[in-house]
C-alpha positions in Angstrom: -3.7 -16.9 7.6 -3.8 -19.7 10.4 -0.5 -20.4 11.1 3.2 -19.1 9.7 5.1 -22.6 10.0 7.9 -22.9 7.6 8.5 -25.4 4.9 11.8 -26.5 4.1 13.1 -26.6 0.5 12.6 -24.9 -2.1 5.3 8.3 -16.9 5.7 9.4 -13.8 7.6 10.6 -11.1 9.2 -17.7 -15.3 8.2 -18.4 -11.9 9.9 -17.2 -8.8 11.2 -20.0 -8.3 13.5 -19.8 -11.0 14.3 -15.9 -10.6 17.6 -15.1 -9.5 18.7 -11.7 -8.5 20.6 -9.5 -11.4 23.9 -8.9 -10.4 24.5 -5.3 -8.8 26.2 -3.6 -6.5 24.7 -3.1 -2.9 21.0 -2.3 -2.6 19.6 0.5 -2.2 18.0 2.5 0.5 18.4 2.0 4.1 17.8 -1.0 7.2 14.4 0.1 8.5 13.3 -0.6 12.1 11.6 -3.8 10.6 8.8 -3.2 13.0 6.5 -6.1 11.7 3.2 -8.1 13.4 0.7 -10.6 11.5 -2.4 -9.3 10.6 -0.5 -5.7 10.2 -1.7 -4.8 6.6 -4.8 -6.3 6.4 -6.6 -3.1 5.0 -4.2 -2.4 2.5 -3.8 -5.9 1.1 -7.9 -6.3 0.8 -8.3 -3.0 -1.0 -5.3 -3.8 -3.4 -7.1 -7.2 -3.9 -10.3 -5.4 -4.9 -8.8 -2.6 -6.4 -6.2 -4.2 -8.3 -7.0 -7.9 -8.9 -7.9 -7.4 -12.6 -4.9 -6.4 -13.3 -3.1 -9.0 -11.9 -5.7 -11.7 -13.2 -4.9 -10.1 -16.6 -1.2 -10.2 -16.6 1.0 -13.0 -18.2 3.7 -12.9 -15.1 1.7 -11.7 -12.0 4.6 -10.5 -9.7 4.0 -8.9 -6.5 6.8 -7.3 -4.5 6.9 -6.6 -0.7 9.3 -4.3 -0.6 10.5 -3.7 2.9 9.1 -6.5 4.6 10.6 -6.0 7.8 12.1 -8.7 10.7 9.8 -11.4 10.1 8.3 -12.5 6.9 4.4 -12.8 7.6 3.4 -9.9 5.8 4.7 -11.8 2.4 3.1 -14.3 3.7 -0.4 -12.9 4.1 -0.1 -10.9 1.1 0.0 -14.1 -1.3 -2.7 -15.7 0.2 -4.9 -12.5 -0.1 -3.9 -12.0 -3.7 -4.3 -15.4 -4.6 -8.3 -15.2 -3.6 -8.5 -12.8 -6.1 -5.7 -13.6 -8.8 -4.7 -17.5 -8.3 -1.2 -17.2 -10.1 -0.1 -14.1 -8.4 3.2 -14.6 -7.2 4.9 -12.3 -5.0 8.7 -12.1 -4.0 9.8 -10.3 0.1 12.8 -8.0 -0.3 15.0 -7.1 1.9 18.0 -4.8 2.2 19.0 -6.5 5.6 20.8 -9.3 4.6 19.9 -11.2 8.2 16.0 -11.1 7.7 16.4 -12.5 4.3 18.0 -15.9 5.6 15.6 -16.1 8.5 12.7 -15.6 5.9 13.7 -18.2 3.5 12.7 -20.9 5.4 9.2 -20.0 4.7 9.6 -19.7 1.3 7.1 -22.1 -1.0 5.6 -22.0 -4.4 4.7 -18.8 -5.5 6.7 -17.1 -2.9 10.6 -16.4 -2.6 12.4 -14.2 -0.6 15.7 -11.7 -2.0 18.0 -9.1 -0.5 17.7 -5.7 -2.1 16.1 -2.0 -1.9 14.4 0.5 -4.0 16.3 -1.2 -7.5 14.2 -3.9 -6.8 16.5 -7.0 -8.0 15.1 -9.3 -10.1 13.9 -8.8 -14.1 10.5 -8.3 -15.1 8.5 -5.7 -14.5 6.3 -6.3 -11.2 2.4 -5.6 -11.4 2.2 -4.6 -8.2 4.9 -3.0 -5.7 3.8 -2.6 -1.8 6.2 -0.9 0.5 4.5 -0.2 3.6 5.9 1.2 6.5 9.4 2.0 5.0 10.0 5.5 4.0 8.5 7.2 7.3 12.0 6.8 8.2 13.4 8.8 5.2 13.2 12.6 4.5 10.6 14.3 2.9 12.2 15.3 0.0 13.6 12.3 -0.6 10.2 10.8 -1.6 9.5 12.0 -5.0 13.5 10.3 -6.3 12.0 6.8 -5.0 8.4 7.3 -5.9 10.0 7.6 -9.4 12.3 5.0 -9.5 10.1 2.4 -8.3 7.0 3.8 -10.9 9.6 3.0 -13.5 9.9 -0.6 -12.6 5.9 -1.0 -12.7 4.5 -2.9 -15.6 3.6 -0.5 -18.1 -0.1 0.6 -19.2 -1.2 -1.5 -22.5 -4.3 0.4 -23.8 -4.9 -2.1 -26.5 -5.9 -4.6 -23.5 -7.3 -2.3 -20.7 -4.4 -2.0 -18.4 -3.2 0.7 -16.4 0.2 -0.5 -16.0 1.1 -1.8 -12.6 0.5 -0.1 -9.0 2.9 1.0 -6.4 1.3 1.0 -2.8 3.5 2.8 -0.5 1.9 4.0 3.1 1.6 4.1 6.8 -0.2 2.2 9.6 -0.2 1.9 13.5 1.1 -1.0 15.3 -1.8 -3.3 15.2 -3.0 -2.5 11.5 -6.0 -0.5 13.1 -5.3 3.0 10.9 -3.7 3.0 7.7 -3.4 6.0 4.6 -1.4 5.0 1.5 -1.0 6.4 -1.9 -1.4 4.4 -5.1 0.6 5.4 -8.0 0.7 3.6 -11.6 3.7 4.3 -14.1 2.5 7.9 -14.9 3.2 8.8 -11.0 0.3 9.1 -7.9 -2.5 9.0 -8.5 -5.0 8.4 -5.3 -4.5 8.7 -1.8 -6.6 6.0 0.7 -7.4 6.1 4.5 -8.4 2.9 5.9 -9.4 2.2 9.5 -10.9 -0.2 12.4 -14.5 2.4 12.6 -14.7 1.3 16.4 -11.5 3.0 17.2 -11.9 6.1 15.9 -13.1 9.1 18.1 -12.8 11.7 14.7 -11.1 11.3 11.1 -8.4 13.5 11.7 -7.2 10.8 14.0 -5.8 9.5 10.8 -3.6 12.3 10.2 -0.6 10.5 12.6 -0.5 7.8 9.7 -0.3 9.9 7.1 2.5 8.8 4.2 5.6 10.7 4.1 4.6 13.2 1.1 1.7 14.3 3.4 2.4 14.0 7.1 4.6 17.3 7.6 1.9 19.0 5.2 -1.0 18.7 7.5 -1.1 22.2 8.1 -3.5 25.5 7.6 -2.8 26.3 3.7 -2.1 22.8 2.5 -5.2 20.7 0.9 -4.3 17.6 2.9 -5.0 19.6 6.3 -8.2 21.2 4.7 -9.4 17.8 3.8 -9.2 16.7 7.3 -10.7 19.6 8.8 -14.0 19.2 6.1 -13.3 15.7 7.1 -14.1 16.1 10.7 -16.6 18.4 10.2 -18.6 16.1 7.9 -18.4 13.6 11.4 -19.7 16.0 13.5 -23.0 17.0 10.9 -23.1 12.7 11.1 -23.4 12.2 14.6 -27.4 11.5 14.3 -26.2 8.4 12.6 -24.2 7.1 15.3 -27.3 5.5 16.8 -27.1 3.0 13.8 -23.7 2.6 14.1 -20.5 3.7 13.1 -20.2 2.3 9.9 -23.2 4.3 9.0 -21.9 7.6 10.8 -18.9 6.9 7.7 -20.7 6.1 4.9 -22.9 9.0 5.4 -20.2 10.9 6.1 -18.2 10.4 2.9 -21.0 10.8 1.0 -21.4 14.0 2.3 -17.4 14.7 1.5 -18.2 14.0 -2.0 -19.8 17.4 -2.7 -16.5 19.1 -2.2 -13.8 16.2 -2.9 -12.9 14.1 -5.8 -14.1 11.0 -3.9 -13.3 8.2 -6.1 -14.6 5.2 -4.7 -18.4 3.7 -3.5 -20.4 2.8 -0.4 -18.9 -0.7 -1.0 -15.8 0.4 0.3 -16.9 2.7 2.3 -18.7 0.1 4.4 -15.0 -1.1 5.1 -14.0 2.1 6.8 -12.3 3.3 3.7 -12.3 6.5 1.4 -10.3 7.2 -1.7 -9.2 10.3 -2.8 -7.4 11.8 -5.9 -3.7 12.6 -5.3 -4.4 16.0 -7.0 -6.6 17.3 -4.9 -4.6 16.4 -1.3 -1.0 16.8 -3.2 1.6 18.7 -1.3 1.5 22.8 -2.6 4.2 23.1 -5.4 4.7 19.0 -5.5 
């Protein structure tokens, strides 16, 4: 987006406009750091446009949370024009469990778009089809991940197998600063279920450079005995047997290099995305030993 200036007015682990939160007692979770810039998530919102849109073209309330959106509220803001290229009636709603960056953010509230205090309860009814908290339990404990991974699964949309749908998606991850790297897990109401890393191609000296951006669930695992740290080391190894292709150009060094990946990892996505500097991965195969 051009410009942020505000308009006045109005299984596992009715338009926003008129959605009022339920009454409850205080949120939950914590104040995060609220580290925020425009242009931050970039990655993640694109492949959750293209990996997700269907389902939120399909649904009858298209609801998007940004959970955690941090000091300032451009992240909302980006995230409804992004999903709106692929879903035009997506809707999304910015909470916050800091009651002083949800006034400052509701200046820049407009249709489609709304702005409420709250935490992992999530307050408003409905069932969202899509939940994105980035950046906002790298703050928390490890073990507390699972206990909010579940709780927020349960407020997903649920599957409908007589239309096709897979229920909604929680997207909760990590990036750097500017939006250059980025890994997040996606999880449905059943639990997680894939695990993405996203980055600028020009910045990157080796994947493994990623591993500083792992998610919570992963980042203290990325050690000898644990898949995730395994997957990095084929990772970078697949990079080196690449480097002829680095005459062509990164992108191509990546794309060749996940496609040699796939022969030993549940790769689960296609030189489409791969041209974007992304690879998917199942959650089962880089899950945590004895998650």
């Amino acid at each position: 987006m051009a410009a942020h200036a505000p308009r006045s007015g109005g299984g596992y682990p009715r338009t926003l406009v008129l959605m009022t939160p339920r009454p409850a007692s205080a949120p939950v979770g914590t104040v995060t750091r609220g580290t925020t810039n425009p242009n931050r998530l970039r990655r993640m919102d694109r492949w959750i446009a293209a990996a997700h849109g269907a389902e939120l073209r399909r649904a009858a309330d298209p609801l998007a949370v940004d959970l955690g959106y941090g000091a300032a509220p451009w992240t909302a803001l980006e995230l409804l024009h992004r999903l709106r290229t692929a879903a035009p009636r997506t809707r999304v709603a910015g909470v916050e469990i800091d009651p002083a960056r949800v006034a400052s953010a509701r200046p820049y509230e407009r249709e489609g778009l709304v702005f409420l205090r709250g935490g992992f309860e999530i307050p408003m009814p409905g069932s969202p089809v899509l939940v994105r908290a980035a950046n906002v339990l790298r703050q928390y404990d490890e073990g507390a991940v699972a206990g909010v991974w579940r709780r927020l699964c349960a407020r997903l949309a649920p599957a409908d197998p007589a239309t096709g749908s897979r229920g909604g998606l929680l997207v909760e991850g990590t990036c750097d600063e500017i939006g250059r790297r980025h890994v997040w897990v996606a999880l449905g109401p059943e639990g997680p279920r894939t695990v993405t890393f996203a980055t600028r191609l020009g910045s990157l000296e080796r994947p493994s450079d990623l591993a500083e951006r792992l998610p919570k669930a992963l980042i203290h695992r990325n050690v000898p005995g644990e898949p995730v740290h395994a997957f990095l080391r084929d990772f970078d190894r697949a990079w080196a047997a690449a480097a002829p292709y680095a005459s062509y150009g990164a992108r191509q060094r990546w794309i060749r290099t996940v496609r040699n990946l796939t022969a030993d990892w549940p790769v689960t996505d296609g030189p489409a995305r791969w041209r974007q500097g992304e690879v998917t991965v199942r959650w089962g195969a880089l899950a945590p030993r004895g998650w």
